[in-house]
Structures are given as structure tokens and as C-alpha cells.
DSSP file (Angstrom, degrees, kcal/mol; ACC not computed):
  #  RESIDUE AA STRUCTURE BP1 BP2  ACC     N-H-->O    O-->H-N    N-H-->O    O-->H-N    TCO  KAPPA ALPHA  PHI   PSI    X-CA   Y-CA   Z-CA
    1    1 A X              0   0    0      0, 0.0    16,-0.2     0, 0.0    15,-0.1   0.000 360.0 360.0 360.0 167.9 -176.8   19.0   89.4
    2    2 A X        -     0   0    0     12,-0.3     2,-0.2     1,-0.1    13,-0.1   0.255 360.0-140.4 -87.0-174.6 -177.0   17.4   92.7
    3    3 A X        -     0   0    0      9,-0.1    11,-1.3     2,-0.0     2,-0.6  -0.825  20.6-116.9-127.9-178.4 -175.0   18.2   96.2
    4    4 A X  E     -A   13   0A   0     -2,-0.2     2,-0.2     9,-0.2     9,-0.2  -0.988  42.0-168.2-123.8 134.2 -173.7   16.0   98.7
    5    5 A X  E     -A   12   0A   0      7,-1.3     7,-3.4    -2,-0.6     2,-0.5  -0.891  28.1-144.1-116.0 150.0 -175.4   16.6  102.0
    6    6 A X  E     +A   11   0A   0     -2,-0.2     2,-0.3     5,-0.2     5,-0.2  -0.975  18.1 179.6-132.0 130.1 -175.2   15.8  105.5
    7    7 A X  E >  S-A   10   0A   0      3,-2.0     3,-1.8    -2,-0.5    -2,-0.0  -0.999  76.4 -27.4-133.5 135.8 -178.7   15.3  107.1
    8    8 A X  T 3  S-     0   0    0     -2,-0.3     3,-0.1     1,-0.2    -1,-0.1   0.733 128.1 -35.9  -2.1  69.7 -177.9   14.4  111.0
    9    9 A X  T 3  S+     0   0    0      1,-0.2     2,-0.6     0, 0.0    -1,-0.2  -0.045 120.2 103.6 116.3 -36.6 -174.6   12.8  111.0
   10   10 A X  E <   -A    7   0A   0     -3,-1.8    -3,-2.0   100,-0.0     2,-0.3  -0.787  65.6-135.8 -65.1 100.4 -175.3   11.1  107.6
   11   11 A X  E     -A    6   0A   0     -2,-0.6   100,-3.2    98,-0.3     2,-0.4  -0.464  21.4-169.9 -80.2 132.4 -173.9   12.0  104.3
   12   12 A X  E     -Ab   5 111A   0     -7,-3.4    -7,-1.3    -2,-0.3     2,-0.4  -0.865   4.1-158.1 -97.5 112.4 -176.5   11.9  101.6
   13   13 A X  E     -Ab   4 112A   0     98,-4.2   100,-1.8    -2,-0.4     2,-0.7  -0.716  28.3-114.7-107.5 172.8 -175.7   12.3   97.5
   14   14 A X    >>  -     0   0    0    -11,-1.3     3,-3.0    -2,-0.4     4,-0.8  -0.768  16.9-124.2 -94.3 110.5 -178.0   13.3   95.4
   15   15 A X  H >> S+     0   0    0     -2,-0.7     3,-1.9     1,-0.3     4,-1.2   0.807 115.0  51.1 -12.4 -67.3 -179.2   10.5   92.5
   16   16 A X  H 3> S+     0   0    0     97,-0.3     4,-1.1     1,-0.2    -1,-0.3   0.609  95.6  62.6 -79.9   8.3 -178.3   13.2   90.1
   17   17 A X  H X> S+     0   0    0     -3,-3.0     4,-1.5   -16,-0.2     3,-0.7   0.976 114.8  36.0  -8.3 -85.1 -175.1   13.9   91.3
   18   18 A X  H XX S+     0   0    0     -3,-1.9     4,-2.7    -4,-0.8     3,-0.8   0.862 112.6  58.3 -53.8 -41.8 -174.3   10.4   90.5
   19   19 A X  H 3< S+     0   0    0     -4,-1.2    -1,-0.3     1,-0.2    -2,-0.2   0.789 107.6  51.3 -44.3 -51.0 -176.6   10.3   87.1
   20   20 A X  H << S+     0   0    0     -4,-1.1    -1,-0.2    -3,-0.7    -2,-0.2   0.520 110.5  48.7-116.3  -6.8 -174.5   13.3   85.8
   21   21 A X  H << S+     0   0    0     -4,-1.5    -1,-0.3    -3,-0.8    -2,-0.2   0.702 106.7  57.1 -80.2 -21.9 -170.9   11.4   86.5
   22   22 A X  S  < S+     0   0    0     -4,-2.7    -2,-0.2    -5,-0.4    -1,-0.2   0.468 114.1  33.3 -95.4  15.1 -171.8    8.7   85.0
   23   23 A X  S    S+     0   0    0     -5,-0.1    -1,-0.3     2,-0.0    -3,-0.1  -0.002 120.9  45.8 -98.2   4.3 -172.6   10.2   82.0
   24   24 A X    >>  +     0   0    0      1,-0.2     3,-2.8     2,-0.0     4,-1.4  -0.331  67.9 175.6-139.2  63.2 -169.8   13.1   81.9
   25   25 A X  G >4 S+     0   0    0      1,-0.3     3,-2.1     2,-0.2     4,-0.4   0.880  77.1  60.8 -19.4 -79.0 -166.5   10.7   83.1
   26   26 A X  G 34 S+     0   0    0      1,-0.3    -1,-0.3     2,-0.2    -5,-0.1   0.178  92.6  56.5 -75.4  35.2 -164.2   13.7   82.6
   27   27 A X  G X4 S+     0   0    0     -3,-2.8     3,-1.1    -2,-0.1    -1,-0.3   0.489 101.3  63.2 -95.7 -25.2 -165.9   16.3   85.3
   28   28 A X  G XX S+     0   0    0     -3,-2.1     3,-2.3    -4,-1.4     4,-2.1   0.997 103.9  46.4 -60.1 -50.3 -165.0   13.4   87.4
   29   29 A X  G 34 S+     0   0    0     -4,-0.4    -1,-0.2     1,-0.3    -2,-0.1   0.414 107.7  53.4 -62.2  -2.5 -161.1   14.4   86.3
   30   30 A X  G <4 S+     0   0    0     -3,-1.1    -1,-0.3     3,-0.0    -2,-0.2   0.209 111.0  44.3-125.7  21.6 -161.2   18.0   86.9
   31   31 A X  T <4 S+     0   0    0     -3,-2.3    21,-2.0     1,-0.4     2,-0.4   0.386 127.9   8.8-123.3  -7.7 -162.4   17.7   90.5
   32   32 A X  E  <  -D   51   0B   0     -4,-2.1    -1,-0.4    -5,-0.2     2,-0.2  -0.997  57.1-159.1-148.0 160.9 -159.9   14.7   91.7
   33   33 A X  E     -     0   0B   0     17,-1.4    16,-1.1    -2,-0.4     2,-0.3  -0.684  18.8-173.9-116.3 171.9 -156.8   12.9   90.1
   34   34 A X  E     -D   48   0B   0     -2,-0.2     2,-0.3    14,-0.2    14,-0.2  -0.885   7.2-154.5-176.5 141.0 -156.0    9.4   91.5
   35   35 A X        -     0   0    0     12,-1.0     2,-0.4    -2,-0.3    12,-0.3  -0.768  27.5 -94.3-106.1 146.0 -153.2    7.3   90.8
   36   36 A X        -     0   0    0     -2,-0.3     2,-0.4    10,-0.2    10,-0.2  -0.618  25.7-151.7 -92.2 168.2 -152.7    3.8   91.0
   37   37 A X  E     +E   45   0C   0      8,-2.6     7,-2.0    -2,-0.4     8,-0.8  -0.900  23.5 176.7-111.2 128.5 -151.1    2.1   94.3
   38   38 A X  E     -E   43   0C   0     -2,-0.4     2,-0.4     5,-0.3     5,-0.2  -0.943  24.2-159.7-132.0 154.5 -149.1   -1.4   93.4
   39   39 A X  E >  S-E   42   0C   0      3,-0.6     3,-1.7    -2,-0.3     2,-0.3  -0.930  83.6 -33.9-128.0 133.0 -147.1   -3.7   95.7
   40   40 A X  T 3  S-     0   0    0     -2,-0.4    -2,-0.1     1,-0.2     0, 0.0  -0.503 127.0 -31.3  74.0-118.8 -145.0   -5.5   93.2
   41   41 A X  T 3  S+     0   0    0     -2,-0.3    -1,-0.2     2,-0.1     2,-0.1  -0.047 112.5 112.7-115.7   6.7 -147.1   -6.0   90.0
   42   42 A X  E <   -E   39   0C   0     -3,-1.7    -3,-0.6    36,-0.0     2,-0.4  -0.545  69.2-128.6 -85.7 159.7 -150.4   -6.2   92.0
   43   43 A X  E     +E   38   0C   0     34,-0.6    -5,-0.3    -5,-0.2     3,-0.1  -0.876  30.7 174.1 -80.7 134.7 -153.0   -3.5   91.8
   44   44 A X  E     -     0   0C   0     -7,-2.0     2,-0.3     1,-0.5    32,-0.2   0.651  55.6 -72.8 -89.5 -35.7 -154.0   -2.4   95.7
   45   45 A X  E     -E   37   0C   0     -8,-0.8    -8,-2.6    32,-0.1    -1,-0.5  -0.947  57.7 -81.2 157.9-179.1 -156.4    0.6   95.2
   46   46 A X  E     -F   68   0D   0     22,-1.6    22,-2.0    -2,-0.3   -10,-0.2  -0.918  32.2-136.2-143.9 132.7 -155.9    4.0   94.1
   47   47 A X  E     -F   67   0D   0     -2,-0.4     2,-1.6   -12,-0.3   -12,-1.0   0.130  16.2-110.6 -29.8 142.2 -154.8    6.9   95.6
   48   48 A X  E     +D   34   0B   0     18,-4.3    17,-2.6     1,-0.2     3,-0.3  -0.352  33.0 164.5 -96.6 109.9 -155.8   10.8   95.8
   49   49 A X  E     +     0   0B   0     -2,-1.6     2,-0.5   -16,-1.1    -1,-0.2   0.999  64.6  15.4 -88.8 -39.5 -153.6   12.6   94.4
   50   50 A X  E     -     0   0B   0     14,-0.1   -17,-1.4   -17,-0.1     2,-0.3  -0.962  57.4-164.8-119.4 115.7 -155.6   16.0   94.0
   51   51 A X  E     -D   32   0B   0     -2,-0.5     2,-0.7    -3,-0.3   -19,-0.2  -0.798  18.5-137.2 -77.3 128.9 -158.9   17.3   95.6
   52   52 A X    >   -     0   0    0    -21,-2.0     3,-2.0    -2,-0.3     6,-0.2  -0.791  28.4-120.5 -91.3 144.7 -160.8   20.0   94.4
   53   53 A X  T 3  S+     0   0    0     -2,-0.7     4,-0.1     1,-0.2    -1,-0.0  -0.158  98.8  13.9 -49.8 155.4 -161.9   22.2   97.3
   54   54 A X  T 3  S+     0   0    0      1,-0.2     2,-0.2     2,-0.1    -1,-0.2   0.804  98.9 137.6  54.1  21.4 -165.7   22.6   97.6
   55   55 A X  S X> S-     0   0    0     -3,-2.0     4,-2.1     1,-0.1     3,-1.4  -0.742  71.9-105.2 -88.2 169.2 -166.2   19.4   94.9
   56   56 A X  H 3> S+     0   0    0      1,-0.3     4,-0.8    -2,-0.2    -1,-0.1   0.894 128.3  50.0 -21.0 -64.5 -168.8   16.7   95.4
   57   57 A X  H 34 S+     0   0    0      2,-0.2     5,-0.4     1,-0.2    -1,-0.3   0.255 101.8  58.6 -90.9  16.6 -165.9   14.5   96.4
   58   58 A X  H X> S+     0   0    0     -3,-1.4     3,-5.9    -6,-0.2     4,-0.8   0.763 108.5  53.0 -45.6 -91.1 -164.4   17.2   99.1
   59   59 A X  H 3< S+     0   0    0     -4,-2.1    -2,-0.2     1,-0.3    -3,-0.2   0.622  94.4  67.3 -20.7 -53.0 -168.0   16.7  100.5
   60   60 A X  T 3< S-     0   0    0     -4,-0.8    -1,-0.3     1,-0.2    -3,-0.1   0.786 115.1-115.3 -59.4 -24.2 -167.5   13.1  100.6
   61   61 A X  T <4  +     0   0    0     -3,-5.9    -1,-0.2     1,-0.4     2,-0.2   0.482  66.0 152.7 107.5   5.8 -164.9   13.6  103.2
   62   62 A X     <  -     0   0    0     -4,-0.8     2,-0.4    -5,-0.4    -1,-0.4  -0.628  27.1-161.2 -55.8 119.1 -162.3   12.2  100.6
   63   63 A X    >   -     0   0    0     -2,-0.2     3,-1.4     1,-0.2   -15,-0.1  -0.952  23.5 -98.9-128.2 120.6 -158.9   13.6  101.3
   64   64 A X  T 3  S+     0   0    0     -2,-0.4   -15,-0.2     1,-0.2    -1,-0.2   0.445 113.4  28.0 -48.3 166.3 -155.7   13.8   99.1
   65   65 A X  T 3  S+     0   0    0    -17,-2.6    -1,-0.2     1,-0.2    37,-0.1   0.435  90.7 128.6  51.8   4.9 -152.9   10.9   99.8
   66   66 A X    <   -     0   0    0     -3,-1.4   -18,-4.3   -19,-0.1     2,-0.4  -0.447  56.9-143.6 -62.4 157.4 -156.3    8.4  101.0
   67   67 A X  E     -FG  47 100D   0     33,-1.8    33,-2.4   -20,-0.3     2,-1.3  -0.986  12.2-130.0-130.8 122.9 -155.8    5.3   98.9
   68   68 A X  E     -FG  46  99D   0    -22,-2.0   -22,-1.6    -2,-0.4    31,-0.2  -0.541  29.3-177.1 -89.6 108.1 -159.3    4.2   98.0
   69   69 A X        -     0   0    0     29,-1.8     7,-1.7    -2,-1.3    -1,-0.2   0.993  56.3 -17.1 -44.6 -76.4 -159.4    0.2   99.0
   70   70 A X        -     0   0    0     28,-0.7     2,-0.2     5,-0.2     5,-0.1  -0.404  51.0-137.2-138.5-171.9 -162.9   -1.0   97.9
   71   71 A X  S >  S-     0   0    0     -2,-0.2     3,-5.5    26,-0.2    26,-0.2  -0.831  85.6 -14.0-159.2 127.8 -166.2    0.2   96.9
   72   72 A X  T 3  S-     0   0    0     24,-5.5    25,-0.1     1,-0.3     3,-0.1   0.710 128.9 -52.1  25.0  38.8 -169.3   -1.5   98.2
   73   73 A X  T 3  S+     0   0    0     23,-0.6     2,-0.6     1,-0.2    -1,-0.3   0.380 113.5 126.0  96.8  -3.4 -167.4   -4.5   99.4
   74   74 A X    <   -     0   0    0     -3,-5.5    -1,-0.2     7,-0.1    11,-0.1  -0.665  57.5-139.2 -84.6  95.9 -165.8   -4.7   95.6
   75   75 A X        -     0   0    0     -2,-0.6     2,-3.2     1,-0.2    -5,-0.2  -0.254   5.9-135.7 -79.4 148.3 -162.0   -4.7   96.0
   76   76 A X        +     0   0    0     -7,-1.7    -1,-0.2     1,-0.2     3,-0.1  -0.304  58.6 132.1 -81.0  68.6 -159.8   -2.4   93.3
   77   77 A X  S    S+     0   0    0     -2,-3.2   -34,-0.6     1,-0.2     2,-0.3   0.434  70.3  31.5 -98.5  20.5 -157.3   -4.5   92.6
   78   78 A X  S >  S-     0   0    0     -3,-0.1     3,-3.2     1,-0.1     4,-0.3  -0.758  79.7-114.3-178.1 133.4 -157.9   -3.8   88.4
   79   79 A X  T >> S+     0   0    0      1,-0.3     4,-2.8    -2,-0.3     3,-1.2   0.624 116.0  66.2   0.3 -63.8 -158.9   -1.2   86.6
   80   80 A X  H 3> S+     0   0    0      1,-0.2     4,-0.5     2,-0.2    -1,-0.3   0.540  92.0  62.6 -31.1 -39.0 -161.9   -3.6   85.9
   81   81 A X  H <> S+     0   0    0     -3,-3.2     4,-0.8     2,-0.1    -2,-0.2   0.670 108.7  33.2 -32.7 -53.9 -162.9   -3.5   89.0
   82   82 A X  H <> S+     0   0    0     -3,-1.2     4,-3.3    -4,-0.3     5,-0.3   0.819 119.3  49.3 -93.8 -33.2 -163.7    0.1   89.4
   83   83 A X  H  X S+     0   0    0     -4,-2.8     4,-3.3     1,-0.3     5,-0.2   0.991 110.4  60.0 -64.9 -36.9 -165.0    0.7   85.6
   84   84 A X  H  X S+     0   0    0     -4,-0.5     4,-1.5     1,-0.3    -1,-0.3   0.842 111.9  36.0 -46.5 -62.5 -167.0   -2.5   86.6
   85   85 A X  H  < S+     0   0    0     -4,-0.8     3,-0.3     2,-0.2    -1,-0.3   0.953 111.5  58.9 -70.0 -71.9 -168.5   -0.6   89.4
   86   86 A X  H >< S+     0   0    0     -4,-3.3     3,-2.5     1,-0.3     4,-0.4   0.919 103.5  56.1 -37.7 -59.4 -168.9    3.0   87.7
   87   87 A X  H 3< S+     0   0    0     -4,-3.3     3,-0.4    -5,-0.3    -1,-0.3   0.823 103.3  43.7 -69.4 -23.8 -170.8    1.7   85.3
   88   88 A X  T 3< S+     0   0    0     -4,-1.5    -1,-0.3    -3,-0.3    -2,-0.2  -0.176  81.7 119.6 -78.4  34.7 -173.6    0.1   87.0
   89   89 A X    X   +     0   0    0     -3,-2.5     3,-2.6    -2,-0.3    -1,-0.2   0.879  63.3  71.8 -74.8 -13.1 -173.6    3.5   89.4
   90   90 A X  T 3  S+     0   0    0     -3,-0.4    -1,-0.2    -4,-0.4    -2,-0.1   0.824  98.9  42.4 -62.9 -21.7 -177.2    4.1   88.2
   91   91 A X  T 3  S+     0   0    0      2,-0.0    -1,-0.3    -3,-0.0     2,-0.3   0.473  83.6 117.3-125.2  30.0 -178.4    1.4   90.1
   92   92 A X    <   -     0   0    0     -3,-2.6     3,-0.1     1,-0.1    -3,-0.0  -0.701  34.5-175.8 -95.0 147.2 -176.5    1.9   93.5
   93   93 A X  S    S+     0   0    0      1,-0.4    19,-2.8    -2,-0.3     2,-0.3   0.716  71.6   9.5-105.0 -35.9 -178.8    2.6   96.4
   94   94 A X  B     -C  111   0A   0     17,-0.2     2,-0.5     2,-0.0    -1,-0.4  -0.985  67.9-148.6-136.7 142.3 -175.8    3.1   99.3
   95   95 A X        -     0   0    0     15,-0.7     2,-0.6    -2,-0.3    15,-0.4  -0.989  14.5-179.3-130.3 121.4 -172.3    3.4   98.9
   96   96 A X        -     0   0    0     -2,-0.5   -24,-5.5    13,-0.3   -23,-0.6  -0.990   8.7-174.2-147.2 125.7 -169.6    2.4  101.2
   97   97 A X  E     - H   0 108D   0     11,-0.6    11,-1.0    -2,-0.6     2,-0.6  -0.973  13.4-148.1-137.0 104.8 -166.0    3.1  100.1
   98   98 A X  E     + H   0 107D   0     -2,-0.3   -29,-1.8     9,-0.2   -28,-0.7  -0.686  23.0 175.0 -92.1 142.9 -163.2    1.8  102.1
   99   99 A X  E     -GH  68 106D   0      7,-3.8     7,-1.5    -2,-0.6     2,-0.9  -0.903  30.6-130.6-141.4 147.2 -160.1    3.9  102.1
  100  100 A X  E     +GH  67 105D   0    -33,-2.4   -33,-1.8    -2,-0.3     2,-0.4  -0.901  27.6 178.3-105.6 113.3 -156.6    3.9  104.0
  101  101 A X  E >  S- H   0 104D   0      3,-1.9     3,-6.4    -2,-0.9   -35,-0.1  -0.945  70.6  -8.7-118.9 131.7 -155.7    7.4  105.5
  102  102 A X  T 3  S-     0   0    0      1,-0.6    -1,-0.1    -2,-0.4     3,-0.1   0.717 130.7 -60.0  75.1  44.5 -152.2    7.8  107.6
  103  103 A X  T 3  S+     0   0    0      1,-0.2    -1,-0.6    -3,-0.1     2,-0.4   0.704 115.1 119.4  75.4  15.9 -152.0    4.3  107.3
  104  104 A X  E <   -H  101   0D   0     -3,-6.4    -3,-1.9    -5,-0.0    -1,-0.2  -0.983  62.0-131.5-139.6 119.1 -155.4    3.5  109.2
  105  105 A X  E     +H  100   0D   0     -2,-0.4    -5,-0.3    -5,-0.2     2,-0.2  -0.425  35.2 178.7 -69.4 150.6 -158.1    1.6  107.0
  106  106 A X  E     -H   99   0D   0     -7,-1.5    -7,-3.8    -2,-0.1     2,-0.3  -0.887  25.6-132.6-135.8 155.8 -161.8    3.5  107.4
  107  107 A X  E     -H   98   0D   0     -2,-0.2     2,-0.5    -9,-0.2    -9,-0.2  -0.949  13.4-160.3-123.0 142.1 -165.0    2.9  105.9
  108  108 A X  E     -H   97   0D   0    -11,-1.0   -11,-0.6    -2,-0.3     2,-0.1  -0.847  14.4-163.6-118.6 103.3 -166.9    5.9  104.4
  109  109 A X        -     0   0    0     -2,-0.5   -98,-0.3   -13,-0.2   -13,-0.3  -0.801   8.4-179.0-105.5 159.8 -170.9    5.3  104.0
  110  110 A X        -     0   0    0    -15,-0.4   -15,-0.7    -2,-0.1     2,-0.4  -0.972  24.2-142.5-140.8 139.2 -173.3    7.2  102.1
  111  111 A X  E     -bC  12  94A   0   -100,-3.2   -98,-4.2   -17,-0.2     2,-0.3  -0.904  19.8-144.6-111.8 138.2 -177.0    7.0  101.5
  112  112 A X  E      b   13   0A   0    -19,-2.8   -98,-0.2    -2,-0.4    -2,-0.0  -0.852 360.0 360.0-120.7 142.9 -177.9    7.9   97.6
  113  113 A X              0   0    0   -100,-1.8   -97,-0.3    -2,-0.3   -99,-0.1  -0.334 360.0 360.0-148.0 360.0 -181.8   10.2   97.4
């Protein structure tokens, strides 16, 4: 299985990385938890509730209590959203996942090899 790498300043994942979540859902669930974030009855995103150290998504620079906005400009206001997303990962080329840490929104890029 793949790694996530940083070649100068850029984080890089490895196709099969991605290839081997998107066929095995729950390894996704034993290296992060995530919760949803509501105002009201809306969806906002979802939070991190657990990182494992030295997973994939450590590497990504993903850090417990971020609340993950969007994905490649897609926002996660439903459940639909994200599965919506997951499942077409096979055929993402770059990934940029905006996320709110300490109350200040950031955008997260990746280039997928």
C-alpha cells in the first residue's frame, strides 16, 4: 500500500493509497473517527474526532478537532456529499480539502502519483 509523501514542500499520495480506501471503507475507520458538525438542523462539515499517529491521514497534516469544510471545491453539507465524492476517488487527480482549525479556515492541497 501507498504512503503519503512530501517531495519539496508538496505533499504527494500515492494512487494506491487511495485505490486501497476506496475499496476497504473500514481501514478508513480505524485510522480517524469524524463526527458530524450541525448549526441548527444543517450539515456544516465534519469534524476529527481521533487521529491515528503515523496514519496516511496524520501525514496529510489532518489534525484532531479540524472540521473538514469541503473537498475539491465540493461542500459537506450531507452525507451525500462526501459518499458522492469517495466514490468517484479513483478518478481524482489533486485533492484540495478545506478545513477549519482554531477557528481559522485553511486549504490543504495534494498531488495524487
Amino acid at each position: 500500500m501507498g504512503e503519503v509523501t512530501n517531495e519539496g514542500g508538496v505533499k504527494m499520495i500515492d494512487r494506491s493509497l487511495l485505490d486501497h480506501y476506496a475499496e476497504n471503507m473500514d481501514d478508513i475507520y480505524k485510522n480517524v473517527g469524524i463526527k458530524e458538525v450541525k448549526e441548527g438542523k444543517d450539515l456544516k462539515g465534519f469534524k476529527i474526532d481521533f487521529i491515528r499517529k503515523d496514519s496516511p491521514f496524520a501525514k496529510l497534516g489532518i489534525k484532531r478537532h479540524d472540521v473538514i469544510k469541503s473537498i475539491n471545491g465540493q461542500e459537506l453539507t450531507s452525507y451525500n456529499a462526501a459518499f458522492n465524492f469517495y466514490k468517484d476517488i479513483k478518478n481524482v487527480e489533486n485533492l484540495s480539502v478545506v478545513i477549519i482549525r482554531k477557528n481559522e479556515e485553511m486549504e490543504l492541497e495534494y498531488e495524487i502519483n
